[in-house]
N, C-alpha and C positions, 0 to 999 in steps of 0.2 A: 618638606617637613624636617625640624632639627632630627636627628635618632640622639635615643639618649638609652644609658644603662644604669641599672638599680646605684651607681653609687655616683652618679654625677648630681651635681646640686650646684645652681647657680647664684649670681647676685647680678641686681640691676644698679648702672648706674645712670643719673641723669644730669647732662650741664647745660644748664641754663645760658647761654653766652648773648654776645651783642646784639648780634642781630639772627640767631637761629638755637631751635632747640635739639639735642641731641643725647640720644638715650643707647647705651648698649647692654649685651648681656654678656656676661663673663664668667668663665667660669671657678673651681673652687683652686685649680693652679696658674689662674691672672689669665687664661688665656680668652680674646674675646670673640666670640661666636656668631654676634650680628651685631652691625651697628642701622639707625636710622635717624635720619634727621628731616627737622620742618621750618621752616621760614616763620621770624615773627618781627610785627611790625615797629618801624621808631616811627614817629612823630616827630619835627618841628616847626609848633607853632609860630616861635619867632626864636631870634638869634639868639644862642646858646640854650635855649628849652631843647632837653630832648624826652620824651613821654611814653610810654608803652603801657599795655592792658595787661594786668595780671588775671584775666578771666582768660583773656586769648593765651597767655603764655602758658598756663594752667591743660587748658582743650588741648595744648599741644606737645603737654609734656604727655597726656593719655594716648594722645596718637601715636609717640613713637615707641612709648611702653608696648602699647596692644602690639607694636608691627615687632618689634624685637621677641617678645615672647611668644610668637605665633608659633605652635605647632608644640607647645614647650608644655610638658606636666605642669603645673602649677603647684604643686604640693613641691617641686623641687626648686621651686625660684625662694630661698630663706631669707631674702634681705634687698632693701631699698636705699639707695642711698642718692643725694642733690646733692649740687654744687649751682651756683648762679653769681650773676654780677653783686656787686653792693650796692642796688638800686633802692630807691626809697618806694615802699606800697601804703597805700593808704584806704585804709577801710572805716566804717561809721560802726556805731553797737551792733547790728546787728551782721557784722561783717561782709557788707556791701561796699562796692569799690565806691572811693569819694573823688573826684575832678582834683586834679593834679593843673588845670590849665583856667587860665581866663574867660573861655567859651563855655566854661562847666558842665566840659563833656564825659559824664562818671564812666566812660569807657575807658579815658586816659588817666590812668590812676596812680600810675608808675613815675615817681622821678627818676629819670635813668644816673648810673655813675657818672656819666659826662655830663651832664648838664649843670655846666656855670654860672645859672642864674642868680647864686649867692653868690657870687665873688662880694662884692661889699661887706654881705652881712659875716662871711668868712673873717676879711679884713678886722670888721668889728671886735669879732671874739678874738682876732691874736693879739690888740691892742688892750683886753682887760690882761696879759701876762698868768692868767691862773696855772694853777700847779699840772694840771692836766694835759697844757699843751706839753708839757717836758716829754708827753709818750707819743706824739707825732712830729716829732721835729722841733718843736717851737714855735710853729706855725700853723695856725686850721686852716686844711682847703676847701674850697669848696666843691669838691667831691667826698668829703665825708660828711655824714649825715646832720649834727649838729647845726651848720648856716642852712641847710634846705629846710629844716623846722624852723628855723627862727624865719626865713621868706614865705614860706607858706603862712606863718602867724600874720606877717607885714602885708602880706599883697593880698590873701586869700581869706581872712579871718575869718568872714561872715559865711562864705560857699564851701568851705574846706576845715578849716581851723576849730572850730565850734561845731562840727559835725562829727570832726574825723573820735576813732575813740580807737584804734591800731594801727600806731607805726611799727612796720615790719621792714627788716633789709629782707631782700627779695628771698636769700637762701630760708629763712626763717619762716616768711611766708607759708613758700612750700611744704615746709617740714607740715607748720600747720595745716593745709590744704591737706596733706596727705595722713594726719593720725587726730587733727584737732586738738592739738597738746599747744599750748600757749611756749612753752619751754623755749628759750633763746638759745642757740650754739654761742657759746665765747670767743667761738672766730671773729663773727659780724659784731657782737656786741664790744670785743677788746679794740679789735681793729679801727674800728665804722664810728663809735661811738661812745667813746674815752671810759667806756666800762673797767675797771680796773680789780681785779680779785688780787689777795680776798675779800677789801673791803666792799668793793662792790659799785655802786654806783655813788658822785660825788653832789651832794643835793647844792653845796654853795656856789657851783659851776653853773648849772639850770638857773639858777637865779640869780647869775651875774650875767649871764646874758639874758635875760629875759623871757627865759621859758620854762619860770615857778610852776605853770600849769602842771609840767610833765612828772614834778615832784610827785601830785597827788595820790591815793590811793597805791602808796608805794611801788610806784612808778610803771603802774598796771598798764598804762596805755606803749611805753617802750620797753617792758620784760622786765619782771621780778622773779622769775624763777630761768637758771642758766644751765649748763652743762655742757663738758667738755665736749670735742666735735665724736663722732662714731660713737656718742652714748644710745642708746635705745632712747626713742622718742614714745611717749606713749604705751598705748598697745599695741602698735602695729596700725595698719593702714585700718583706716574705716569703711562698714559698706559700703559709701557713698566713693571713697576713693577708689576702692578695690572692685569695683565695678567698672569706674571710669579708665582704670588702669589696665584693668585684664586680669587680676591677682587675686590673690585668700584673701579674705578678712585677718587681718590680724598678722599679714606678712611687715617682718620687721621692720622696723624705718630710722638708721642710724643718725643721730643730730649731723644738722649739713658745715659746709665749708663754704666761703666765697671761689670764685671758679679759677682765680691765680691758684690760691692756697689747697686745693686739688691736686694740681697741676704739680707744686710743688711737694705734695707728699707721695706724687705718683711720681716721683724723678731723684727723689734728697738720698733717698735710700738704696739706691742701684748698687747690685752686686757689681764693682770692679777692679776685681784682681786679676791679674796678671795682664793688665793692662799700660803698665808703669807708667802710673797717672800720678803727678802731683799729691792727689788728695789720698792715694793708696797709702792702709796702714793707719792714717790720718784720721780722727773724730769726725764723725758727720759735718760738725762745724769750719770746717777745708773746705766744703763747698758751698755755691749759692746758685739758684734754682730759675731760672729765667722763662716766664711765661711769654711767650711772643705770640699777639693776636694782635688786636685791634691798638689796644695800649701795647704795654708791657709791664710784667711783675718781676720784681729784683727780690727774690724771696731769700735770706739768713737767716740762720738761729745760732744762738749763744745759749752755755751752762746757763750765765751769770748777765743781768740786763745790760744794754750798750746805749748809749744816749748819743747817737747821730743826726747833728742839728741838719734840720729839709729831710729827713727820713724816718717814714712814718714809725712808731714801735719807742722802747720794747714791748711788746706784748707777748702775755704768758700765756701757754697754751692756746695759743689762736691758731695755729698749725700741727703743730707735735706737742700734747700735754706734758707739762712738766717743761719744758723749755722754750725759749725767748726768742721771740722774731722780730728783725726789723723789715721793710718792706720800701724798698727802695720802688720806683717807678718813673716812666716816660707816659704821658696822656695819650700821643698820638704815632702810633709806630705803622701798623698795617693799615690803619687811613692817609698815612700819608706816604707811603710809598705807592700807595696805588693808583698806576696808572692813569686810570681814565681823569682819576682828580688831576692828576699834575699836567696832563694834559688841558686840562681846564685852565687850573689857575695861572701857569704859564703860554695859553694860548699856541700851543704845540696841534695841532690837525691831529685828528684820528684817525689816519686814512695810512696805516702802516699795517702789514698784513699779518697781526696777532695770532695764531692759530688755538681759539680756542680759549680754553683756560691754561696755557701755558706760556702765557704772557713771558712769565719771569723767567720761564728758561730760554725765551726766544732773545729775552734782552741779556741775558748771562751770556749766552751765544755768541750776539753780536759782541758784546764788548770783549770777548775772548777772540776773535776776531780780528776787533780794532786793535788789541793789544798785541796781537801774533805772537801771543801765549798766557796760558792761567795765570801764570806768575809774576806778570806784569801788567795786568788788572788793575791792581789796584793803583800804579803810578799813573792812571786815567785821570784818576780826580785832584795833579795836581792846581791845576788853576778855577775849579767850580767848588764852590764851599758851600755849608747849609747849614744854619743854624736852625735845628730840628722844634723849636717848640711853638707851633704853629697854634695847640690847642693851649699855651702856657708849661708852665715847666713844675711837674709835681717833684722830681729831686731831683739833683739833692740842695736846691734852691728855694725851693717852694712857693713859686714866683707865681701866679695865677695871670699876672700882668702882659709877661716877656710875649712875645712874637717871633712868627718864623723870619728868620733870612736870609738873603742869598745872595751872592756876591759871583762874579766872572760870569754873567750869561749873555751870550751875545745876539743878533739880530739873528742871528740862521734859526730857521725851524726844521731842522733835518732828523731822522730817524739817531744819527750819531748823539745828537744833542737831547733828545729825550732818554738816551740809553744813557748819556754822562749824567741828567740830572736825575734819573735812577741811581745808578753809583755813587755820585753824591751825597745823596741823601741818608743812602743804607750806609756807609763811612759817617757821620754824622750820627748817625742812632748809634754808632759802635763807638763812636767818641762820648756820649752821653752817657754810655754805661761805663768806660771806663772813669769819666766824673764820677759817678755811681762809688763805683768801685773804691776811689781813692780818698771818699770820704767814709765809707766804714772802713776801711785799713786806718784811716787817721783816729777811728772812733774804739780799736782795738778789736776789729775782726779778723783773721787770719785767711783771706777766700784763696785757695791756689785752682781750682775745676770750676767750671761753670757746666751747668745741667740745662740744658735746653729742652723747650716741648711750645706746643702750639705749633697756630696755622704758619705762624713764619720760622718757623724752626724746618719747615721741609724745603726753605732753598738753600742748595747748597750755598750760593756767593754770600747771602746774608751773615750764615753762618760763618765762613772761612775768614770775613771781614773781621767781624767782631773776635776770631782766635786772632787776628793779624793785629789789630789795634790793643787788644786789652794785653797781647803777649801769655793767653792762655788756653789753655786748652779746652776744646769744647765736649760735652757728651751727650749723644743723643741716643735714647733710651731705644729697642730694637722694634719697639711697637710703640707706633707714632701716636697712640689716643691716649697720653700721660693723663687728663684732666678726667676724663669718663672713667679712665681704671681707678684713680684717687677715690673718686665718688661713687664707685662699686664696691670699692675698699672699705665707705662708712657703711653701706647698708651689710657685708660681713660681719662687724663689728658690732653692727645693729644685731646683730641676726646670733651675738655670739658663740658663731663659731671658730670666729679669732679671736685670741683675746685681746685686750683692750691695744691699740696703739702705743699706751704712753710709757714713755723712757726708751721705748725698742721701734725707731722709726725701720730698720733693718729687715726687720723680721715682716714688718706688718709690705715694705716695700717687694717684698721677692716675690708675694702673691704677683705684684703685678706688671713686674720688670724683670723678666728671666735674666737677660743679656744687656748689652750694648754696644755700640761703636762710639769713634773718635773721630772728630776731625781736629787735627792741630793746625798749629801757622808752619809756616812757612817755615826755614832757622830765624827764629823771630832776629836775629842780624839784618836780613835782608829785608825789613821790613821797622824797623826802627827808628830810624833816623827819618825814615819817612812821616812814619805816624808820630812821631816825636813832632816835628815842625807842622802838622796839618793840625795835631792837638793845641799848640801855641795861637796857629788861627783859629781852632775854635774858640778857645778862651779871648781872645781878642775880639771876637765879635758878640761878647757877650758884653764885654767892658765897653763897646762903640752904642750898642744898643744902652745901657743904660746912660751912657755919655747922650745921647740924643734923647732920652728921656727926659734927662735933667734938663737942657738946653730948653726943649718947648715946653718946659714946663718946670718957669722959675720962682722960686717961694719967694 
């Protein structure tokens, strides 16, 4: 049983993520007390559907609540706070989940962020040019919400479409699940769904592409009433939640964040002085916030709006109220460095003595090894190359189309040779953020720090890569659960006993980032001229892949 004393008081937070749910308790000076996590299921029905139950994601954000606050006063838990993907949920009037899939199974209710099944109808809306695409890039992908409404209308009308009467991004959902307050966060809505304050939402956009419907009743089926993310949602949680959760009736519930945007308000704000870091001394805006899980989130903000064509944004207050975020990203980062897949799709045997779940240091190992020393690691990958966008390329491109590729692989299937196509690959993600990188500096960002968090932020080689390629410095925050602490951070704010976030990302971040470390590059010298020439191949196999694009496929 926790012990606790008359002046401790906690906040819960919960992140919804790809494939599992995870909820911690933390307390009022960031620090975090238990964490628990629960498995939740994808679906795919067919190629690029991916699907998930928001009833099951729901059962399971109660389960890891009850197991985190076990033993814990309840009168001292003041605040709730979500974070989750930007999944599309669909429910009918009476907020019952509606089939998301062909077989009209109303348990699959959830379009997931990954799922491509628009790309077409995506394509469609960037070719009307409306004023709206100027705040994603110039381009709509089809991971943001917009084409998955207009395929759901196209494939699904009669089972789905004409049923559904709430679209919810998944964080929003929640919020509702948890107070029954309809209220949208301006994260999912600015982000996800070309919401735009203050005007608000753009009615001649819906009806240029095709979905007047959503106009009606002042656009009650996708959120007419908004508020900044950490506002008090409601009253608090409702009997029925606060039951299912373990909590008071009426325990706070701060409006949610999408699960990058967590991630980066648990990390933008890190105390680091006397660290002689680039961004030391520097405006928040010296740095950008890198969520590495499954994707990856390339998270900035600016005073004043930046317009980076292939990168989502600006969007006002969708992470820090009062200022401008763009949102760079990579679709497939921690699915495709993973092992067992690469083994797969390169027909590499799995018969190498993994120990465990420490795959990745087994292969850091070895290629430390092959290299007979850390420091020449990365001259490993000069003849295997990888053009990283296996799932398409969300920036700073916005290409839904491109394809993975690879080049120097040769007949051997040896243990050497799945450790260089790891190496590879992770050089390739750190080339891709450096792409990242060099079109918001072209868009007038200033990034000198990158802020790391996520599941692939705890290898070291990933990380050390991406300081060697990009030539900066990386920081990684002293307590590795950046995205849970964020979304503990909204149910305080909920719960106002902080005050509000906005204008002081600083203040609101110390709750939950006492400290940090560093990992730098190399003297980026010894490392330059290298990734200078691997950079020119990357870029060369982006120009060969569109060269063969064009070739089989002549207008």
């Amino acid at each position: 049983m926790l012990s606790t004393t008359l002046s401790e008081v906690y906040y819960v937070g919960v992140d919804v993520g790809t494939a599992s749910v995870r909820a911690a308790l933390v307390s009022r000076s960031g620090q975090l007390k238990s964490i628990a996590q629960e498995p939740i299921s994808i679906w795919e029905p067919q190629a690029d559907h991916y699907v998930q139950s928001s009833t099951e994601i729901w059962e399971k954000c109660c389960t890891v609540v009850k197991r985190v606050v076990r033993g814990v006063d309840r009168s001292r838990v003041r605040g709730v706070g979500f974070d989750a993907t930007c999944s599309l949920v669909v429910l009918d009037q009476s907020f019952q989940p509606v089939s998301v899939t062909q077989d009209g199974d109303r348990h699959k209710n959830v379009v997931m962020w990954m799922d491509h099944r628009a790309e077409g109808q995506a394509a469609r809306i960037t070719q009307t040019s409306h004023g709206v695409l100027n705040r994603v890039g110039g381009v709509m992908s089809p991971e943001l919400q917009p084409p998955k409404l207009l395929w759901l209308k196209e494939n699904l009308k009669e089972s789905c479409w004409n049923t559904a009467a709430h679209f919810f991004d998944l964080p929003d959902f929640l919020s509702w699940k948890a107070t029954g307050s309809l209220t949208r966060s301006l994260c999912t809505l600015v982000c996800k769904w070309t919401y735009c304050p203050p005007e608000g939402w753009d009615p001649s956009f819906w009806i240029a592409i095709g979905l007047e419907d959503l106009v009606e009743n002042n656009f009650s089926k996708i959120g007419s009433v908004t508020c900044p993310p950490g506002t008090p949602v409601g009253d608090g949680l409702t009997q029925e939640a606060a039951a299912g959760l373990g909590l008071n009736v009426g325990t706070a519930v701060g409006a949610s964040l999408i699960d990058a945007h967590a991630g980066g308000l648990g990390v933008l704000g890190a105390d680091v002085k006397g660290f002689n870091l680039p961004c030391e001394d520097q405006p928040i805006t010296a740095r950008m916030a890198m969520i590495c899980g499954t994707s990856t989130c390339h998270m900035a903000i600016s005073q004043q709006p930046l317009f980076v064509p292939g990168v989502w944004g600006p969007c006002l207050s969708a992470m820090v109220p009062g200022m401008w975020l763009n949102e760079g990203g990579q679709s497939a980062t921690g699915r495709l460095v993973c092992v067992p897949k690469a083994s797969q799709l390169f027909h590499i045997p799995s018969r190498f003595p993994f120990p465990g779940d420490h795959t990745y240091s087994y292969l850091n190992n070895h290629l430390r090894s092959m290299a007979g020393s850390l420091s020449a690691v990365d001259l490993l990958g000069s003849s295997l190359h990888v053009w990283p966008d296996f799932h398409g390329n969300r920036s700073p491109l916005a290409d839904p189309t491109l394809k993975g590729m690879v080049t120097g692989l040769s007949l051997s299937q040896s243990l050497d040779d799945l450790a260089l196509l790891y190496l590879a690959t992770v050089q390739a993600l750190a080339l891709g953020t450096l792409h990242i990188l060099e079109a918001m500096r072209e868009a007038g960002h200033d990034i000198r720090t990158l802020f790391f968090c996520g599941g692939l932020s705890k290898n070291p080689l990933f990380v050390q890569i991406h300081a060697n390629a990009t030539g900066l410095p990386v920081v990684l925050p002293d307590q590795t659960e950046a995205v849970l602490l964020g979304a503990a951070v909204l149910g305080a704010c909920g719960s106002q006993d902080y005050s509000s976030i906005q204008g002081n990302p600083s203040r609101c971040s110390r709750m939950e980032t006492s400290a940090c470390f560093t990992f730098f590059s190399l003297p980026f010298c010894a490392f330059s001229s290298f990734y200078e020439r691997k950079y020119k191949v990357f870029l060369r196999m982006l120009a060969h892949q569109r060269e063969y694009q064009d070739l089989m496929n002549p207008r």
